[in-house]
N, C-alpha and C positions, 0 to 999 in steps of 0.2 A: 504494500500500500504506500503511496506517497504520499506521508503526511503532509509536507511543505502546502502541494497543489490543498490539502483539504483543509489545511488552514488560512492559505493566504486570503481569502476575501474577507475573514474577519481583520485578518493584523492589513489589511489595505485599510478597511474603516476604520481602525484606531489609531491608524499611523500618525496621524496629525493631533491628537488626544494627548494633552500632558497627564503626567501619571497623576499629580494631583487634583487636576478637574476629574479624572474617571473617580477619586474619592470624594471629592467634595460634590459630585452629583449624586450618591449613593450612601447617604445616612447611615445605611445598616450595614456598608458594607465592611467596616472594621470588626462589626461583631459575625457577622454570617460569613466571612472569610477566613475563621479561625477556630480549630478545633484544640479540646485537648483530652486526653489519655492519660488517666493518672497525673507523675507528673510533670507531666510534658506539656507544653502547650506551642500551638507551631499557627503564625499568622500571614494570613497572604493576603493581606487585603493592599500590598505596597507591589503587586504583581502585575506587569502590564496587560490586562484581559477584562472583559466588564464580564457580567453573568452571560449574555449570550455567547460572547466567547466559550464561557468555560462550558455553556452545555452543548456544544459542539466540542471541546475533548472530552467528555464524559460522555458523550455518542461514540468517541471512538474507542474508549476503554471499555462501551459496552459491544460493540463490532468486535472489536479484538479480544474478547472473551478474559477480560484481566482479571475479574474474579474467580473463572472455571483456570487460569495458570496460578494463581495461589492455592487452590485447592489440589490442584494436580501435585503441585508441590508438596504441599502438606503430607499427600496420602501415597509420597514415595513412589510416584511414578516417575517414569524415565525422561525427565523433562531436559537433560545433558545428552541432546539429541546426537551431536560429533561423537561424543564418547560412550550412547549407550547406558546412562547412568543415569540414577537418581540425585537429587542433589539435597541431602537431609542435616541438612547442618540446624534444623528445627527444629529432628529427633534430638539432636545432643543436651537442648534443654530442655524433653519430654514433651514436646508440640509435634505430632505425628498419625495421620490416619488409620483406617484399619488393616491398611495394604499389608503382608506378609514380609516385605522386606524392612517399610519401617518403623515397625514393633519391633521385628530383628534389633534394627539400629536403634531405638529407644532403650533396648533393654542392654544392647551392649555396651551403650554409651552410658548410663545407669550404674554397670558393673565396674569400668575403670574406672567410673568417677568416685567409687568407694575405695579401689586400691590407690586410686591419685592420692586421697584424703589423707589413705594411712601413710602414705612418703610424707605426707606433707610434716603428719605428726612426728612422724621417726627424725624425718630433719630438723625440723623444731625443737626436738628434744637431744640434738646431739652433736649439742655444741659448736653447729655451724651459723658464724657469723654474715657470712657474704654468699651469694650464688652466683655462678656466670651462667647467660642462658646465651648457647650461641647456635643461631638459626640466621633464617635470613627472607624476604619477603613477608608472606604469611605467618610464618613460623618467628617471625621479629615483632612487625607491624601493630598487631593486633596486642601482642602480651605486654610489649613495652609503651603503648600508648595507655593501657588499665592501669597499667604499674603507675606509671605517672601521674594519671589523672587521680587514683585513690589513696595514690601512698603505700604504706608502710603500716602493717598493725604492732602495735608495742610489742617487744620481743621476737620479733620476724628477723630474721635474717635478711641482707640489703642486698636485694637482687639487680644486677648489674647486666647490662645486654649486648652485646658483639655482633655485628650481622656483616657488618664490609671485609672482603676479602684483602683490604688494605690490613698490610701487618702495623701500622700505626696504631691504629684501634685498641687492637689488644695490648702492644708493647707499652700502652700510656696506661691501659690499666690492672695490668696483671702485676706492677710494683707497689701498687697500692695495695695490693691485699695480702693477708697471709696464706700459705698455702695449705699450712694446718688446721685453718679453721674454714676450709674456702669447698664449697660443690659444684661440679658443672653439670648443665643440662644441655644435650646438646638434640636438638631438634629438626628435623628432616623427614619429610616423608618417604623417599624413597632410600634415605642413608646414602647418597648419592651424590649429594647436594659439594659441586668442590669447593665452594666457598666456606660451608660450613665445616665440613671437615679437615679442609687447614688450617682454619682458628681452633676446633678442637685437638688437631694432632699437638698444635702449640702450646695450649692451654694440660694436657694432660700430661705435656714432657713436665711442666712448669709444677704441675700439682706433687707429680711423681709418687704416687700411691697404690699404683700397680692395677688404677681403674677403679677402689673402691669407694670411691666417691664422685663418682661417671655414673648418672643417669640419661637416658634418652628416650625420644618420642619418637615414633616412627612407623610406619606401614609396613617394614622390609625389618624386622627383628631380627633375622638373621645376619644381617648384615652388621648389625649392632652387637650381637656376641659374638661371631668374626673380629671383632677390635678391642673384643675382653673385656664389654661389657655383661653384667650378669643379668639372665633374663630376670629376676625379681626386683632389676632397678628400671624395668623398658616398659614403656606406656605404651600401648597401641595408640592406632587412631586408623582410617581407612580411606580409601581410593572416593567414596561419595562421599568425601569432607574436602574442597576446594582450598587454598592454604587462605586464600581472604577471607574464608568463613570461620576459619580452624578455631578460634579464640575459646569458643566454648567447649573444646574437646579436651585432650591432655595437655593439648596445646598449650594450655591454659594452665599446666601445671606451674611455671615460675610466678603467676598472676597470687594461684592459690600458696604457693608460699611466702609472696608479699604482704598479700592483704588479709590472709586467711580462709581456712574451708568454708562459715559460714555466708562469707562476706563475698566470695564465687560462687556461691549456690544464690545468692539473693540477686547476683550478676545476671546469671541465668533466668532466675524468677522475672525481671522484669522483661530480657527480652522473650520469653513463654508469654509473657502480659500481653506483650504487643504484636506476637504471633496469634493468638488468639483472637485479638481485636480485628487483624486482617482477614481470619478466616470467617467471622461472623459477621461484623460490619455492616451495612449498606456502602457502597462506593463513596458517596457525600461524606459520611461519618469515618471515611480513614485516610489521615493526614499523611500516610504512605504516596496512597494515589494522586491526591493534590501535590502532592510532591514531584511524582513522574509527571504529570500531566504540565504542570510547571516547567519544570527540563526540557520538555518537550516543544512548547510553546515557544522559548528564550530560544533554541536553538534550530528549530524547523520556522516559526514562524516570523522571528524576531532577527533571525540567523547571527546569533551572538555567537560567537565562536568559544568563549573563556568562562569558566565562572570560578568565584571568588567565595571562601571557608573563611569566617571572622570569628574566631571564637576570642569570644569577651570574656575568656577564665585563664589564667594563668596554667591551670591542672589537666585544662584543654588543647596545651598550646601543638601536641602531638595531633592533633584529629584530624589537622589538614594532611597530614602525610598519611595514614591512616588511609582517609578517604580517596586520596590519590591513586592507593591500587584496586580498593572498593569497588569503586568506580569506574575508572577510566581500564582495569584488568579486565573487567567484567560487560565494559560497554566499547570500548573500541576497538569495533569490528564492521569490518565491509561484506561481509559473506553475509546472506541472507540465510534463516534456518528453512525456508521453502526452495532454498537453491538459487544461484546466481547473486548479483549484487544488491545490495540495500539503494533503496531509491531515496536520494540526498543523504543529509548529515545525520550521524548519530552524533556520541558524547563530546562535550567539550572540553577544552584542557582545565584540570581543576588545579585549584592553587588556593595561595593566602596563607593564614598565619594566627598571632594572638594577639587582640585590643589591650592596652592602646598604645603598644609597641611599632603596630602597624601604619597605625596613624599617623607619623613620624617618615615613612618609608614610602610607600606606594599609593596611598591615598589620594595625591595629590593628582595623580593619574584618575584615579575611581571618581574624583569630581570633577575635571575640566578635560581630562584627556577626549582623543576624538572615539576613543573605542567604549560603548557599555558596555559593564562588565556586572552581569546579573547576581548578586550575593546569597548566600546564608547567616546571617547572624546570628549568635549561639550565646548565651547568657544563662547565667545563673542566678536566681534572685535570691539565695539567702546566703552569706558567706561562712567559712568552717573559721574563722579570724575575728578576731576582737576589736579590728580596727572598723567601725562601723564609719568612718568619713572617706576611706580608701572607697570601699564597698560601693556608698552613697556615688563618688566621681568616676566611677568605674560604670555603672548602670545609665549615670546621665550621661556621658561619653557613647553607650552602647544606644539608645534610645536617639539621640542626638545626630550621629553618625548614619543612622539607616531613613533618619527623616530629612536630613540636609541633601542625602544622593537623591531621594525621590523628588523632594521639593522644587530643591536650588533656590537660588537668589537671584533676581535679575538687577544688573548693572550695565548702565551705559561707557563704562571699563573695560574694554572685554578681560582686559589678565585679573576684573574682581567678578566677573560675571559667574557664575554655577546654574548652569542649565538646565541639571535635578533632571527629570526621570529617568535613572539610574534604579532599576527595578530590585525589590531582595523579598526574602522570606526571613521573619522572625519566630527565631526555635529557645522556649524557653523553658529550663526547670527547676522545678519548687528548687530541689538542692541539689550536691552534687553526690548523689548517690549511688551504691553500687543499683540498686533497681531500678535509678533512671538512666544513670550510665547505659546499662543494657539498653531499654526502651530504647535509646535514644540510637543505638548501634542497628538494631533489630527494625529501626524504622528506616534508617539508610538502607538495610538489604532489601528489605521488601520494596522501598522505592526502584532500585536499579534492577530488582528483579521486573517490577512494572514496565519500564521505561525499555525494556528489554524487547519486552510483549507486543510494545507499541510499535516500538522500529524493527520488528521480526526476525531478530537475532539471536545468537544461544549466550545469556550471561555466563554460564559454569565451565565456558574450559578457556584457556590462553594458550594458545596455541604459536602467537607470536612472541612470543619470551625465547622462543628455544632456536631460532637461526643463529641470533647472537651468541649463544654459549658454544653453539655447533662448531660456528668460525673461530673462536676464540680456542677449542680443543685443536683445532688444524693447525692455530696457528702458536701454540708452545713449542714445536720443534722449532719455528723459525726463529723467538725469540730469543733458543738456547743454544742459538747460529749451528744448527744441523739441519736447516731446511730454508726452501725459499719460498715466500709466499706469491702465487700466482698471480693475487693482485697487484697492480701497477704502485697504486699508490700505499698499499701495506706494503710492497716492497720496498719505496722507499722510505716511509716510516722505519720501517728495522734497522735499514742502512743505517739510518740516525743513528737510533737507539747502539747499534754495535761501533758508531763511528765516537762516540760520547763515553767509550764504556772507559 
């Protein structure tokens, strides 16, 4: 389907429509633009679309059957249509249909997460001060951005994360710790992974314990006792857990020895919260779908090329990175899942950062430059801090910031002019908790799984990650001058590299 052609006649008619007249003709529309879910609350009434707009996407999420693809999901059908696979990364926090396979997966995911538990306890209890988790995409992404945003629970061991194949990484932090008190995790699904296993080879010379304090996560266990790991220290996880989804699986083991078992299971609980809300719903009442539907708009109908991650918390400053493989893994793709190409654009580059650091940096583009650049804003409204005046200038900066892009100011200056309609979505919750944290995770999936639907693509495999590794195993002989690379210009790049050495 082309969405562009099914939208262009509305974004023709509003083309000339500042974002502020389409509010200020529409009284109710700050309230009827805005849902919330426990506690999340997520506002688009600053979205360039009026209601008749949005009920021509809401024709096409009903065309495109976006409620029967959450469902299909749900109930563990083969919806990883390249690969044959279910994609139940729903089951891992007990959200899953009657289908056969994910029950399978709910109850296996169920079972490790009690032996995850008891590592967690056994570590907790045995005098280990530090963890290193080293993984890398998926197996980073996700644990190290919960780690960050939740912290540390009192007496937790300080879990520390590696993910670049760059040996700086690790050489800067492996003198910081001790080795006697220090565990590594080392995470991969297929134990394959070269990045990650030459930070671990490094890390484990460095430990020198003979592996007994070597845990891993992995699909291929085999391969993990192959390197003297012992199977009572190796976490499954399996083939339908994608690594952008992985966070709720074992994956999630450094998360749960950061923050705690309960306090990962309540991670879980809230995105089950928000799984749940998608499966029941009506379309209007899930802020998932305004969400794809939004994306959709900014980029088929608006044809923004970019969009922009604001989060206004400090604890958040990781979710832009996060969201970047979420996202952009799982949506940029030219293959159609019906065959042949996607007619026009799917996802746009996502980017951005943490308020009001940002402010300071690129902003200045976001209000006057020539390009819109369509946002999220992410705020928190109660702080885990004492400084209630931080707090207080930190919200009216976030508040401020997403009403000056829409607005603008007009001046007969032009370098004082702000032109405003500069469109965003406001995502806000009560606190920053491990149950909205999830929500608020579990609400990004199920958007990109939407947004997926719409533009008739398969979210759950990446299939372009792997050229580049491809070429890059070709080309280690050339760089250890016993080989030459074919290409013209790697050939001359190694020249370099060997003419420098």
């Amino acid at each position: 389907m082309d969405v562009k052609a099914r939208l262009a006649g509305d974004a023709a008619r509003l083309a000339a429509t500042p974002l502020r007249d389409l509010v200020a003709a529409d009284p109710a529309r700050a309230r009827d633009f805005a849902l919330r879910v426990g506690p999340m609350y997520v506002n688009f009434a600053r979205q360039a679309f009026d209601r008749a707009a949005l009920d021509v996407l809401f024709g096409l999420a009903t065309e495109q059957d976006v409620p029967g693809a959450f469902s299909r999901m749900l109930a563990g059908e083969r919806v990883n249509t390249t690969e044959d696979r279910a994609a139940l990364h729903t089951a891992l926090r007990g959200v899953a249909g009657a289908a056969r396979d994910a029950v399978a997966a709910m109850d296996d995911a169920a079972a490790v997460r009690t032996r995850m538990h008891a590592l967690v306890r056994e570590l907790h209890g045995a005098g280990i001060r530090d963890v290193v988790s080293l993984g890398i995409g998926g197996s980073d992404l996700g644990p190290r951005m919960v780690v960050d945003a939740l912290g540390h629970a009192d007496g937790a061991p300080r879990v520390h994360f590696v993910s670049n194949v760059d040996a700086h990484a690790i050489a800067r932090l492996l003198p910081t710790l001790d080795p006697a008190t220090t565990a590594l995790v080392v995470i991969s699904k297929s134990f394959g992974t070269q990045e990650t296993l030459l930070n671990a080879s490094v890390a484990r010379a460095w430990l020198g314990d003979g592996g007994a304090r070597t845990y891993a996560v992995t699909a291929n266990p085999a391969r993990a006792e192959a390197i003297g790991i012992a199977p009572e220290r190796i976490l499954p996880m399996w083939d339908w857990v994608g690594g952008r989804y992985s966070l709720w699986s074992a994956v999630g083991f450094p998360i749960a020895l950061a923050i705690g078992s309960a306090r990962f299971d309540a991670l879980l609980d809230g995105a089950a919260r928000f799984d749940r809300h998608c499966a029941d719903a009506p379309m209007r009442d899930n802020p998932a779908l305004w969400h794809a539907l939004t994306a959709v708009w900014n980029r088929n109908a608006l044809d923004l090329p970019t969009h922009a991650v604001l989060a206004y918390d400090e604890r958040l400053r990781l979710l832009p990175a996060y969201l970047q493989q979420l996202v952009m893994e799982s949506l940029g793709k030219t293959a159609a899942s019906a065959g042949g190409v996607v007619a026009g654009d799917t996802v746009p580059v996502w980017w951005g950062g943490a308020g009001t650091d940002v402010q300071h940096s690129f902003f200045q583009m976001l209000h006057q430059g020539t390009q819109v650049v369509p946002a999220d804003f992410i705020g928190v409204l109660h702080a885990d801090h004492a400084h209630a005046e931080n707090h207080a200038v930190l919200l009216a900066n976030l508040f401020a910031q997403a009403e000056a892009l829409a607005n603008g100011s007009a001046s007969d200056d032009p370098h004082r002019n702000y032109p405003g309609g500069r469109p965003s979505t406001m995502i806000l919750l009560d606190a920053l908790t491990p149950d909205a944290l999830g929500m608020m995770v579990a609400f990004y999936e199920h958007s990109v799984h939407a947004q997926s639907v719409l533009w008739g693509i398969n979210a759950f495999d990446q299939f372009g990650v792997e050229l580049g590794k491809q070429l890059a195993n070709g080309l280690a002989p050339a760089i250890a001058g016993t080989a030459q690379p074919e290409d013209p210009v790697s050939r001359a790049l190694v020249a370099e590299l060997h003419a420098r050495r």
